[in-house]
C-alpha positions in Angstrom: -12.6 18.7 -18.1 -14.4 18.6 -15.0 -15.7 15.0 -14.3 -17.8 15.8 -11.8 -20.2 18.7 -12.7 -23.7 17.9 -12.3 -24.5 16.7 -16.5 -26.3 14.2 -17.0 -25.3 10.5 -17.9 -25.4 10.8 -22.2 -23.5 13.6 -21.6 -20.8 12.8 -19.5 -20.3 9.4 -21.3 -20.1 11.8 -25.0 -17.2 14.1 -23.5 -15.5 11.1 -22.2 -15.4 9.7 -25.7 -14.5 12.7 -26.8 -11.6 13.6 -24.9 -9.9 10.8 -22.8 -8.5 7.3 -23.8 -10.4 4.4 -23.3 -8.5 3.1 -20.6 -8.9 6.7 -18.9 -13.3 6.3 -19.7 -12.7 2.3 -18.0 -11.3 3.9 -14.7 -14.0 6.3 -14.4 -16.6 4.5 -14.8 -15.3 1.6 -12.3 -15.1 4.1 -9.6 -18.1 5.7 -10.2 -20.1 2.1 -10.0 -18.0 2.1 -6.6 -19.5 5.0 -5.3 -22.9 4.1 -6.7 -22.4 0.6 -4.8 -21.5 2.5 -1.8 -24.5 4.7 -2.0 -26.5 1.8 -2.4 -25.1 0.1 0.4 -25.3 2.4 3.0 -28.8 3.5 2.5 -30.0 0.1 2.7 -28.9 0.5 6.7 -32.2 2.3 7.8 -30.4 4.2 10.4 -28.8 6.4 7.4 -30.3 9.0 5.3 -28.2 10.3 2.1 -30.5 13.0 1.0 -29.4 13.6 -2.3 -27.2 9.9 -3.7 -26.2 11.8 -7.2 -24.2 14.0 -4.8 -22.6 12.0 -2.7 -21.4 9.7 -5.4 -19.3 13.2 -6.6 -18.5 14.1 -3.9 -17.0 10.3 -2.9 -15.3 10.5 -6.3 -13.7 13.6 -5.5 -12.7 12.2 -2.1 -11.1 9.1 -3.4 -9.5 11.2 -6.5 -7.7 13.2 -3.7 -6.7 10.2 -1.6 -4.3 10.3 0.8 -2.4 13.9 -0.3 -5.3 16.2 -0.8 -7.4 15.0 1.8 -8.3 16.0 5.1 -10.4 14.4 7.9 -11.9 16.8 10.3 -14.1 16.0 13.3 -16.0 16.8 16.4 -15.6 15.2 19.4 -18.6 14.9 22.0 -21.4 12.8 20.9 -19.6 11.9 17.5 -16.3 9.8 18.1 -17.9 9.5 21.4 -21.3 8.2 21.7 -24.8 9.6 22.8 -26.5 7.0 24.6 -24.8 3.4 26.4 -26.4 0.3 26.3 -28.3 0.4 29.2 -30.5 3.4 27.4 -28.2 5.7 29.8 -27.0 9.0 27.9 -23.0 8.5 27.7 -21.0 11.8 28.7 -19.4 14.5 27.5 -16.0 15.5 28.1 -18.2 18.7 30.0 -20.0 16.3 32.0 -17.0 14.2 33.0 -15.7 17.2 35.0 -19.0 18.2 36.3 -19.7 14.8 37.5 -16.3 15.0 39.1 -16.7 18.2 40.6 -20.1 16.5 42.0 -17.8 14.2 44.0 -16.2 17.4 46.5 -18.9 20.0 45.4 -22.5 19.9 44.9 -23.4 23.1 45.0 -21.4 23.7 42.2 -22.6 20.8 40.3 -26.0 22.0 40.5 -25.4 25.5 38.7 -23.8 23.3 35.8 -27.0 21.5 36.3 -29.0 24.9 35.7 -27.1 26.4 32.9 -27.6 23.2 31.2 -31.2 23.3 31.6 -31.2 26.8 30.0 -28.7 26.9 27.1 -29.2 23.4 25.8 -32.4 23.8 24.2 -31.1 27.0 22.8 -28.1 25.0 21.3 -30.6 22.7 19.4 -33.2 24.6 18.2 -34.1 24.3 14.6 -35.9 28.0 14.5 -32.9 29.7 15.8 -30.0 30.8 13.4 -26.4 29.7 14.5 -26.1 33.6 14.9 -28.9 34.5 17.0 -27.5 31.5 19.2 -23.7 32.6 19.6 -24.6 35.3 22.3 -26.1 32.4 24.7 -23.4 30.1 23.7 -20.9 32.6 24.8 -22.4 33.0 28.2 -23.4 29.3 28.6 -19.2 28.0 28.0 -17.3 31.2 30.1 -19.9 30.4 33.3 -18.8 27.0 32.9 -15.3 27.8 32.7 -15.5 30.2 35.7 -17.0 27.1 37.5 -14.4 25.0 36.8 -11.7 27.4 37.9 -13.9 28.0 41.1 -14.4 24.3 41.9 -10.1 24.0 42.3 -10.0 20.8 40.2 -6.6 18.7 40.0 -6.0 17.4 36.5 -4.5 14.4 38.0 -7.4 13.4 39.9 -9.4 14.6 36.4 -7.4 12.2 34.5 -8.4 9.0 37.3 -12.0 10.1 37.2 -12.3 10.2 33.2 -10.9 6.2 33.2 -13.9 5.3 34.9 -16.7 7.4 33.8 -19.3 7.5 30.9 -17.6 9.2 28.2 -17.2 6.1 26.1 -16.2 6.1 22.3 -18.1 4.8 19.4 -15.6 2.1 18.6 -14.5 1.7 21.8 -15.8 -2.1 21.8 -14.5 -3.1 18.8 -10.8 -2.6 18.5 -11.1 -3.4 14.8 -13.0 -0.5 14.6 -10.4 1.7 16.5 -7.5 0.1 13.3 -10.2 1.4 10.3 -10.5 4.5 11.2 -7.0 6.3 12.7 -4.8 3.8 11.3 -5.6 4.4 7.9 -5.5 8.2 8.1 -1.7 7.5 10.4 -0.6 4.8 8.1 -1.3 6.9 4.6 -0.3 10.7 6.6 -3.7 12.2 6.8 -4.3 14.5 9.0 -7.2 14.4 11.5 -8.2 17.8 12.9 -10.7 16.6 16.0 -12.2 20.0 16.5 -13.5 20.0 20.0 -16.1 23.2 22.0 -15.3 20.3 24.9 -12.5 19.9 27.2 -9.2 19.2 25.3 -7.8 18.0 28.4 -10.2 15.2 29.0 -10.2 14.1 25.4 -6.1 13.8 25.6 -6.9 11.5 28.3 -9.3 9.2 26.9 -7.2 9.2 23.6 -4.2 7.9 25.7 -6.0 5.1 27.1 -6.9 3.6 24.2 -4.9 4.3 21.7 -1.7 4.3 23.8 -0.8 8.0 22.6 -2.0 10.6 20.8 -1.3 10.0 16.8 1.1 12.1 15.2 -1.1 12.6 12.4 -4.0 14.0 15.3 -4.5 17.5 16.1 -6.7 18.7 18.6 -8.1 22.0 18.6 -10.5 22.4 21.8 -10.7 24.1 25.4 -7.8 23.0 27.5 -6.7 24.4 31.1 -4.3 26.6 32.2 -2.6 25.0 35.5 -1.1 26.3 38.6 1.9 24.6 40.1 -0.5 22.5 42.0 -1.5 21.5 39.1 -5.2 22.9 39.7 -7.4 24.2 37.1 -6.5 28.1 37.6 -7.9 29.0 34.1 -8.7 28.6 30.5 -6.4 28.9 27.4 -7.6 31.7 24.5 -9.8 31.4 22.8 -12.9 30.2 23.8 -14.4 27.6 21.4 -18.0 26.8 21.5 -20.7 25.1 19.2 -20.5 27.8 16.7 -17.1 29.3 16.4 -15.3 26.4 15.1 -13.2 27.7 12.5 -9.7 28.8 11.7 -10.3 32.4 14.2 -9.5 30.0 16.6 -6.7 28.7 15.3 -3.7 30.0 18.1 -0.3 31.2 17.2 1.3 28.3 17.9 -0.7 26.0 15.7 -0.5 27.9 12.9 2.1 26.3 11.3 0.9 23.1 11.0 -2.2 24.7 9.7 -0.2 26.3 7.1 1.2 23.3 5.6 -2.7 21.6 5.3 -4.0 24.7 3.5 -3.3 22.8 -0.2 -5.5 19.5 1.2 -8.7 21.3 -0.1 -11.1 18.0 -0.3 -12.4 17.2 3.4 -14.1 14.5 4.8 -16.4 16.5 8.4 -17.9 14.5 10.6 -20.3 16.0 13.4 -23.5 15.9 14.8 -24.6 19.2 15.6 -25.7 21.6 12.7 -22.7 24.2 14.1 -20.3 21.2 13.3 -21.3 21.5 9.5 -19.6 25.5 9.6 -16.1 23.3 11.4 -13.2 24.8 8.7 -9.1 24.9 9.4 -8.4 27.6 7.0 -8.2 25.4 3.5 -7.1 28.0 0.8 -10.0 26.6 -1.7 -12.9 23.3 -0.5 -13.1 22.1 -3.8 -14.9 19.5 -2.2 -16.5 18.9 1.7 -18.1 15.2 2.2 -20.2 15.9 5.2 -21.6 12.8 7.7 -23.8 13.5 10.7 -24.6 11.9 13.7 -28.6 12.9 14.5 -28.6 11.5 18.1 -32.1 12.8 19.0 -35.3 14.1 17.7 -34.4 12.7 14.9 -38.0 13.9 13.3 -37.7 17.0 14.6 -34.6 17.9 13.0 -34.3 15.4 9.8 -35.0 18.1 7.8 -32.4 20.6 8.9 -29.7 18.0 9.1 -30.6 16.9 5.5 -30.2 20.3 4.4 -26.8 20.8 5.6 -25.2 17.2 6.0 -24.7 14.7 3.0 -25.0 11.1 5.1 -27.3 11.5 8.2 -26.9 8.7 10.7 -29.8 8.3 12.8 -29.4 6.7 16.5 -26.4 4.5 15.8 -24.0 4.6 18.5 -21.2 3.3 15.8 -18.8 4.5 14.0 -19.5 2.0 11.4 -20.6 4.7 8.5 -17.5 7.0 8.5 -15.4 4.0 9.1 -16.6 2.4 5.6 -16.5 5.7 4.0 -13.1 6.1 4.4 -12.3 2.2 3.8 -13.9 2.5 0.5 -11.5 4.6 -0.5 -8.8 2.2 -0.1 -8.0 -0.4 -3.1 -10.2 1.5 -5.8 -9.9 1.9 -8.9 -8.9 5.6 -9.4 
């Protein structure tokens, strides 16, 4: 019997009776109060938007069902463990803009075509009226300029790696070490993987990990753009494939990470955070989703696009530069009853 199909109360309470123990009937309904209470909870925060609660109490049941060995976490980088905007009303960076900014440094001329492309494509990237296939084309174009940029600006990774400790790309929990513990040590403590699926720079994102996390988790795979180096070790090129907003999915996957993607194909339920509506298409190669719990960052416009996040995203969080939501998401699912 299938729990979780979309029946209404009477009759979900009259196959329980019908065909499980009472013990069996107890247990579901404790952790379905849980998820209502979570629900409840979260939408009372009036930065987050749960368009349809009936649905995301499944979902969370399904999540929690599968906790730890059939679950999966999977997540964007830029904008979503790191944040949009700092204190000071400044826009944070990207792992993009932390090697444009130091390419600024030696090379403004090559700054200001970064500067140029970014005033083209970016609107593009965004635009609710656009399908994500109408916008692959300028995505292309936008990421391989920027690539042959990079290559052309002769950066050193080592000088990369000092510049990215002191720039702007700050992430969400980066203040609150607590925050930091929620989130990958319960996914490293209980053997979850977590798939940060990355159109950025992989490089920069190995280094900001590093610094404040000491390493790179076992349990962490990164899947993103990442140099090729010369002996020098300057940026001579770019690894295959290219990834970009909208071609996050298991094509991309190389050779030589196939194999660990081989042995997550049976963790079918997912828990995808993002915060562009590409991020909602972000897929490993699972055999089956029985079951994808999505939760989105909406950094900006956030009247613009409500409505288009709503339809693809399950939790919408709206100007929170926290990682507060997905941290007690996952939390939740700790110490339940199941």
């Amino acid at each position: 019997m299938n729990l979780l199909l979309g029946r209404s109360s009477v009759l979900i309470v009259k196959d329980l009776y019908t065909s499980v123990s009472f013990a069996e009937m107890s247990g579901y309904l404790s952790i379905t109060s849980v998820a209502k209470s979570l629900c409840d909870s979260l939408t009372k925060n009036s930065s987050v938007i749960i368009p349809d609660p009936t649905l995301f109490c499944q979902k969370w049941i399904t999540l929690k069902r599968a906790f730890p060995d059939k679950l999966q976490v999977v997540s964007d980088f830029d904008k979503t463990l790191s944040k949009f905007q700092l204190k000071n009303g400044d826009l944070a960076w990207s792992t993009h803009d932390v090697v444009e900014q130091s390419i600024f440094q030696t090379d403004k001329e090559i700054f200001a075509q970064f500067k140029s492309l970014r005033e083209k494509y970016y609107p593009v990237e965004f635009d609710p009226h656009m399908s994500d296939e109408d916008k692959i084309p300028s995505m292309e174009h936008w990421w391989k300029s920027c690539h042959d940029l990079i290559v052309k600006s002769k950066t050193k990774a080592s000088s990369l790696e000092a510049f990215t400790a002191k720039s702007k790309l700050i992430l969400r929990f980066v203040r609150c070490l607590r925050e930091v513990s929620v989130f990958f040590d319960i996914l490293q403590r209980n053997r979850i993987p977590f798939i940060i699926f990355s159109a950025g720079i992989g490089d920069v994102i190995t280094y900001v990990l590093k610094r404040h996390l000491k390493s790179v988790p076992e349990n962490v795979h990164l899947i993103s753009n990442f140099f090729e180096l010369n002996d020098e070790g300057i940026v001579c090129g770019f690894k295959e494939p290219m990834i970009h907003t909208f071609n996050k999915n298991a094509s991309v996957i190389v050779d030589e990470g196939k194999c660990f993607y081989e042995k997550i194909r049976n963790r079918d339920c997912v828990l995808l955070i993002g915060d562009s509506l590409g991020d909602v298409h972000m897929d490993v190669g699972v055999v089956t989703e029985r079951c994808i719990l999505k939760v989105g960052f909406l950094n900006e416009n956030c009247e613009k696009l409500k409505q288009r996040y709503k339809s693809e995203y399950d939790v919408i969080i709206c100007n929170d530069q926290t990682f507060r939501i997905p941290n007690h998401i996952l939390q939740s699912m700790l110490h339940t009853t199941s």
